[in-house]
C-alpha positions as CSV (number, residue, x, y, z in Angstrom):
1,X,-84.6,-23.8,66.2
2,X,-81.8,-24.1,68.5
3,X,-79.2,-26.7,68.8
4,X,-76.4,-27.2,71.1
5,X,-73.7,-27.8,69.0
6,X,-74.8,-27.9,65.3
7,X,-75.8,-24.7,63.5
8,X,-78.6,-25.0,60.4
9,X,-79.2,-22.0,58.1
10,X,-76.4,-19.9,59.7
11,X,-73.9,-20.7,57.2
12,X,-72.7,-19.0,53.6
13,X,-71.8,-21.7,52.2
14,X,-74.0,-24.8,53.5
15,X,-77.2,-22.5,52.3
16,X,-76.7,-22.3,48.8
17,X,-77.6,-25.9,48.5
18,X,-80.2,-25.6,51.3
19,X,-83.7,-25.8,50.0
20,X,-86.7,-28.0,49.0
21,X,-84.4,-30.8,48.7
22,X,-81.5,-30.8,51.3
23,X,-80.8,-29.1,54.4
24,X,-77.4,-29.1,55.9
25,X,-76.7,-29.1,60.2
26,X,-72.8,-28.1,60.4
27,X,-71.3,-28.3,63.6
28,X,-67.9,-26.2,64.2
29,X,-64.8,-26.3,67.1
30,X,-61.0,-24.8,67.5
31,X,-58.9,-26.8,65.2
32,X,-55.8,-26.1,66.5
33,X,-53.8,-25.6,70.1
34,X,-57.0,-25.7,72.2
35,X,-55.1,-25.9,75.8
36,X,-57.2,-27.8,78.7
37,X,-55.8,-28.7,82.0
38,X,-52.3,-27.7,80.7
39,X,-52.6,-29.9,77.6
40,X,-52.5,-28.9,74.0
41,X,-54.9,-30.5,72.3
42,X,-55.5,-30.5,68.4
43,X,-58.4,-31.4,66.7
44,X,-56.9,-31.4,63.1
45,X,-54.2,-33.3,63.6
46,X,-52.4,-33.0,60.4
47,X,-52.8,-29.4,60.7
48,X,-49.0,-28.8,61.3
49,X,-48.1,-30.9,58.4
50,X,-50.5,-29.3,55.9
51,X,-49.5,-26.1,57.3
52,X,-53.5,-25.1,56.9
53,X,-53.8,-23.3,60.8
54,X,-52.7,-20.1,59.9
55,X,-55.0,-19.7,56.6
56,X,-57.8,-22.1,58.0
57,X,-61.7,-21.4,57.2
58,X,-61.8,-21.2,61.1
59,X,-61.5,-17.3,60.4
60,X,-63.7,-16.6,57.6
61,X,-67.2,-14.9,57.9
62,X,-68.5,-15.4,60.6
63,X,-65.5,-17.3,62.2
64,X,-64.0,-13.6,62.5
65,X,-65.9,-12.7,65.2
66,X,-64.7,-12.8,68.9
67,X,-68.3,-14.3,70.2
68,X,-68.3,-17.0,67.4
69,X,-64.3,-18.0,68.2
70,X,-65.5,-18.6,72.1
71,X,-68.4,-20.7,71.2
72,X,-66.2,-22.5,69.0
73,X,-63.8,-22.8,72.0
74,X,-66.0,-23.8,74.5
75,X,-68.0,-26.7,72.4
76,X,-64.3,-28.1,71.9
77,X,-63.4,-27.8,75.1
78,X,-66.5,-29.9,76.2
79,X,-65.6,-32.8,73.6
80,X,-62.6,-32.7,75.5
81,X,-63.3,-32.6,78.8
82,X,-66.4,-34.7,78.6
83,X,-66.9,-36.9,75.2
84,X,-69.6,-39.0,76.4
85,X,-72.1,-35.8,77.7
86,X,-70.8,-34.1,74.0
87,X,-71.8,-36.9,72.2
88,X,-74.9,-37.6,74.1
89,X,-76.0,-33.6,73.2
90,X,-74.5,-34.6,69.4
91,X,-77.1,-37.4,68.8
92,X,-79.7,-35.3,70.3
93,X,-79.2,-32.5,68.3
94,X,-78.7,-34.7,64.5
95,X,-82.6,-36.5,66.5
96,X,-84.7,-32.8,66.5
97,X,-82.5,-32.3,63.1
98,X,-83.2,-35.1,60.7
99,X,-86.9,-35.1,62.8
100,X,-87.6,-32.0,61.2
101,X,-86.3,-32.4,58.2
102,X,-88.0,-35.5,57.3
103,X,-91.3,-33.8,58.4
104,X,-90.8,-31.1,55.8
105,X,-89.8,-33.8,53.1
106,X,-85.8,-32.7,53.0
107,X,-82.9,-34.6,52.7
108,X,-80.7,-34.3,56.4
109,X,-77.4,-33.8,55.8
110,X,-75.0,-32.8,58.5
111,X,-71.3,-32.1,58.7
112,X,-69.5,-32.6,62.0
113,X,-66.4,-31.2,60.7
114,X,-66.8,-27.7,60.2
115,X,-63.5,-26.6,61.4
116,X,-62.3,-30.0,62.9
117,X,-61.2,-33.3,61.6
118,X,-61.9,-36.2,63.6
119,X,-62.6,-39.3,62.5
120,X,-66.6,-39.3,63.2
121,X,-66.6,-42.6,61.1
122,X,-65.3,-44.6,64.4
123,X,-67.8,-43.3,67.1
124,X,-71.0,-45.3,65.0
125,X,-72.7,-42.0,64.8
126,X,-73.5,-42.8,61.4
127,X,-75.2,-45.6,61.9
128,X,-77.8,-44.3,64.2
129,X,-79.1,-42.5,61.9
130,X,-78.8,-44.2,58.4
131,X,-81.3,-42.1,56.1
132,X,-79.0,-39.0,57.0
133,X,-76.4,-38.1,54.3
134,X,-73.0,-36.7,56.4
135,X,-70.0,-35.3,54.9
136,X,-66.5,-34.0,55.5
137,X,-63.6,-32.4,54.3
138,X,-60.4,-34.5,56.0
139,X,-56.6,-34.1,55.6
140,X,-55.9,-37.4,56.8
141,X,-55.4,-39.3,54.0
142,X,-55.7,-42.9,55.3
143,X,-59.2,-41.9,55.7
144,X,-59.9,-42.5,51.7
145,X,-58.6,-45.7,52.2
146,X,-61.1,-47.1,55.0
147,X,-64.4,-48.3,54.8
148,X,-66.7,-45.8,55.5
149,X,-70.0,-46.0,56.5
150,X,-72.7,-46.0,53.3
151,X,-74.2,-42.3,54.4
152,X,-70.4,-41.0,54.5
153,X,-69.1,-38.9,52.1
154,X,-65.1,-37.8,52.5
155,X,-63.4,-35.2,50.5
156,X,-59.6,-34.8,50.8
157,X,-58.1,-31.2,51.2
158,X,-54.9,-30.8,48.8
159,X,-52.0,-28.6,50.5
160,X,-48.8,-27.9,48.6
161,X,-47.0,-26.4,52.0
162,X,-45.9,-30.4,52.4
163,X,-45.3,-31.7,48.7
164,X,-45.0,-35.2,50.5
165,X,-48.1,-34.8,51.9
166,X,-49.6,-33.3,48.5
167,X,-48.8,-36.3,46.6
168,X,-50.5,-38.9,48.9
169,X,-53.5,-37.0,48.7
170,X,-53.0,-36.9,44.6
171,X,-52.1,-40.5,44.4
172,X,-55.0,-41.6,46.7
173,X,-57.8,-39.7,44.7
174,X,-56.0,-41.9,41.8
175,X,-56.2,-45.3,43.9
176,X,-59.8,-44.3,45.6
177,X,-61.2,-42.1,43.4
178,X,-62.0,-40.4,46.2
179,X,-62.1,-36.3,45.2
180,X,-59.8,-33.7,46.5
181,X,-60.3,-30.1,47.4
182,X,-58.1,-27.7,46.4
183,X,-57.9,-23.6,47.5
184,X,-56.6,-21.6,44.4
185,X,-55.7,-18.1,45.2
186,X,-57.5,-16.7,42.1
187,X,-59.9,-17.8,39.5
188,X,-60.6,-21.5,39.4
189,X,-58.5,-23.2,36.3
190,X,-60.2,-25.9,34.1
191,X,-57.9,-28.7,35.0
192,X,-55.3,-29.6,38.2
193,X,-52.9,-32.0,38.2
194,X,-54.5,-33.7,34.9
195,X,-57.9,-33.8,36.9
196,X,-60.9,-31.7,35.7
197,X,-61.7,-28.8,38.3
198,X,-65.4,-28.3,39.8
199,X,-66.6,-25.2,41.1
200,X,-67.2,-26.2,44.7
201,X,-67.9,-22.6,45.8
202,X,-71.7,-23.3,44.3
203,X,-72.6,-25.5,46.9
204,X,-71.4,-27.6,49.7
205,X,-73.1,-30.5,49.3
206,X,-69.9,-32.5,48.2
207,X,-71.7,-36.3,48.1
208,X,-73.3,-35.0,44.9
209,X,-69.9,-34.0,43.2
210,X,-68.9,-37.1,40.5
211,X,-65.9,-39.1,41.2
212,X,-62.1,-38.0,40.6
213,X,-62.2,-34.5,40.1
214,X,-60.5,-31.5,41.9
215,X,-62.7,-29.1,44.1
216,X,-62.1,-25.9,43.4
217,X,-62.7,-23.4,46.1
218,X,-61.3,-19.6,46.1
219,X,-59.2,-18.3,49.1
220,X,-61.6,-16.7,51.7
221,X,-60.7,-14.9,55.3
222,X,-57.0,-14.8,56.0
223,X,-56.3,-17.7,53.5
224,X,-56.3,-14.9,50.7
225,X,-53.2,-14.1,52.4
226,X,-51.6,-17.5,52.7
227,X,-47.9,-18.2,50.9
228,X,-47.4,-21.6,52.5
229,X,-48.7,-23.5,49.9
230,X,-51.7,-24.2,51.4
231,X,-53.4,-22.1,49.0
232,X,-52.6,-22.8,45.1
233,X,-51.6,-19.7,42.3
């Protein structure tokens, strides 16, 4: 099946918990310094802060390749240029989705932020289609703090580069108990920060994982690399 912005079965990670029970639609963009009409535009807008553009997933697997990167690039440059026809080919796309999914007697879950972070929860999205489970990884913290709609699940991404920026992510998972997700360089270690560590590298389907704990994921694509702090060990 093809879609115009989401992708379903493409992905390493999404299909490990894609099955009899859940299938996952994940839709990715640029994150970072897309220029249109001689703007800058940034679709993760704390990624400056968390210092996560340089190691970011958006070059891992598949994201390496040139073809991928200017797909990526031109479905951002459409949400720019033209929200309402993006969001008009979104909705259809999650309709055939969760159409087909329910037919086959599977969960729909989709993730608009692949490789993005905006703040879906405002555009009612969710509540068009309510018996669809979406999910996110965000770095904007106020996020946790907001009420969200019942089929949206938020996971906050933990970045040493900013140790500002680190503890408001640690002290909202204590206020929220919202979880956060945090890239060790290494092997994953038992606890972080006085929180037990998951193995989040299993699966991605993080509205299963139970409430305040750490995410462990291990470094992939350039992150391996990463000494900003973005990446832990």
């Amino acid at each position: 099946m093809t879609y115009n912005l989401i992708g379903v079965g493409n992905n390493a990670k999404t299909i490990k918990g894609d099955g009899s029970e859940y299938m996952t639609a994940i839709k990715y963009m640029k994150p970072f310094k897309t220029v249109y009409r001689g703007k800058v535009h940034n679709l993760c807008s704390m990624a400056e802060t968390a210092l996560c553009h340089q190691p970011c997933l958006y070059s891992a697997g598949r994201g390496q390749m040139s073809s991928v990167q200017r797909g990526r690039e031109r479905k951002t440059l459409w949400y720019i240029s033209d929200r309402i026809g993006f969001m008009d080919a979104l909705i259809n796309d999650i309709t055939v989705f969760r159409r087909r999914q329910i037919n086959n007697g599977v969960q729909p879950c989709v993730r608009l932020n692949g490789t993005s972070d905006i703040m879906y929860e405002k555009s009612g999205i969710m509540e068009q289609f309510p018996d669809v489970q979406f999910y996110d990884y965000t770095k904007i913290v106020k996020r946790a703090y907001a009420k969200l709609p019942d089929n949206y699940h938020l996971t906050l991404s933990y970045s040493e580069a900013d140790m500002d920026y680190a503890d408001s992510v640690y002290q909202a998972v204590l206020d929220t108990g919202v979880n956060m997700a945090v890239v060790f360089r290494d092997k994953l270690p038992e606890t972080f920060r006085g929180l037990r560590v998951i193995d989040g590298d299993k699966d991605d389907l993080r509205f299963l994982d139970p409430k305040g704990v750490v995410v462990g994921l291990k470094a992939k694509g350039s992150a391996k690399k990463d000494t900003s702090g973005f990446v832990v060990g």
